[in-house]
C-alpha positions in Angstrom: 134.1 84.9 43.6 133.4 88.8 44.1 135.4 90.4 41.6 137.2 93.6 42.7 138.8 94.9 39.5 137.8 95.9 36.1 138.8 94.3 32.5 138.0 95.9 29.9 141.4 96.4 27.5 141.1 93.1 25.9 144.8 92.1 27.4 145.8 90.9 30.1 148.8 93.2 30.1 146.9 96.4 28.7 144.4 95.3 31.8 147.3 94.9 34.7 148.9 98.6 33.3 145.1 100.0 34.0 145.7 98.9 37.5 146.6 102.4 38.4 144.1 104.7 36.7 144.0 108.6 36.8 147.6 108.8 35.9 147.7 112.0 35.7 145.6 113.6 38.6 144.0 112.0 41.1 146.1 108.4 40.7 143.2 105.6 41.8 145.9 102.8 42.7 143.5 99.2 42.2 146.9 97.7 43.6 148.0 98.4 47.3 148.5 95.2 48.9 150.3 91.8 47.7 147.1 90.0 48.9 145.4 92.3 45.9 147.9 91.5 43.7 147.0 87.9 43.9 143.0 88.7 43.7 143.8 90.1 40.3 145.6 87.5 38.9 142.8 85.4 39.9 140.0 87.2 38.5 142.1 88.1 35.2 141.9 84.6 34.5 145.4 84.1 33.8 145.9 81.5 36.6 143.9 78.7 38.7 145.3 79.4 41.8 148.4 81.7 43.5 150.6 81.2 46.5 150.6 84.1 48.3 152.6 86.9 47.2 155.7 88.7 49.3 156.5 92.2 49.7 159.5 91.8 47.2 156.7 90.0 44.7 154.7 93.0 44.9 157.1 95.6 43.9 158.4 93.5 41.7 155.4 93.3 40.0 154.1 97.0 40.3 157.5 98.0 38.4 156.5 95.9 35.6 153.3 97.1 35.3 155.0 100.6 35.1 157.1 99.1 32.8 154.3 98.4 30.5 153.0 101.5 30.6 155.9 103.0 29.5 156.4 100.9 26.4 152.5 101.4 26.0 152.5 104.9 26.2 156.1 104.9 23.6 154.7 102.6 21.2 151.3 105.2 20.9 153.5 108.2 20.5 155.7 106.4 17.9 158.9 106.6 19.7 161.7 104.5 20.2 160.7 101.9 23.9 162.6 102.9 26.4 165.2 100.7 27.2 164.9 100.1 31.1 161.4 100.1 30.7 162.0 96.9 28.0 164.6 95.2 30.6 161.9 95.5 33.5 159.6 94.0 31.1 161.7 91.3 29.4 163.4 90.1 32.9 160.7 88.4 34.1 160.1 87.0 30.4 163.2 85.3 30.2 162.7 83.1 33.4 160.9 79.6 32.8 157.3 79.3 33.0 155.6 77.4 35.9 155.2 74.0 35.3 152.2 72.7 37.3 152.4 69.3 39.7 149.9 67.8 41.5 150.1 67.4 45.1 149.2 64.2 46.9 145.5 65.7 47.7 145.2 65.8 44.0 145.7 69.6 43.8 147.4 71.5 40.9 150.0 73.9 42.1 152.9 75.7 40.1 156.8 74.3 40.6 158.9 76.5 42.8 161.3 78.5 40.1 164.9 77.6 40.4 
């Protein structure tokens, strides 16, 4: 596999926040399709396999990563997390984890979420 992002934080989480570098000039976005968004769970290692993402599942997860980098950036400076920042981030916690199943081929893939 051809691996089209960079991880170099240590953390998966620090790694997906660094998805959108140059914050504060030129903004170097490693994220602009849900197709990409899939690649880079891939290559992070975090998962086997993805179904492909949505439009929705994209945003969805672009405001988390900004999430993140809010609480990041808070938790540096020593202030208080933001509190929409923390619900962004602790939404998607809260829902049950996949919980793989073969198909009759023999193939692992994750259980729809109810």
């Amino acid at each position: 596999m051809t691996r089209n992002h960079i991880f170099v934080c240590g953390d998966p989480a620090l790694d997906f926040a660094a998805t959108l570098r140059a914050r504060r000039s030129s903004r170097i976005e490693a994220l602009t399709t849900p197709k990409q968004l899939g690649a880079w769970y891939l290559e992070s290692g975090l998962v086997d396999s993805v179904t492909p993402s949505t439009e929705a599942d994209f945003e969805r997860a672009r405001a988390v990563r900004e999430a993140l980098y809010r609480l990041v950036t808070d938790g540096r400076r020593g202030r208080p997390y933001d509190g929409t920042a923390l619900a962004v981030v602790n939404d998607p916690a809260r829902r049950p984890a996949a919980q793989p199943q073969l198909t009759g081929p023999g193939r692992r893939r994750p259980r729809k979420r109810p």
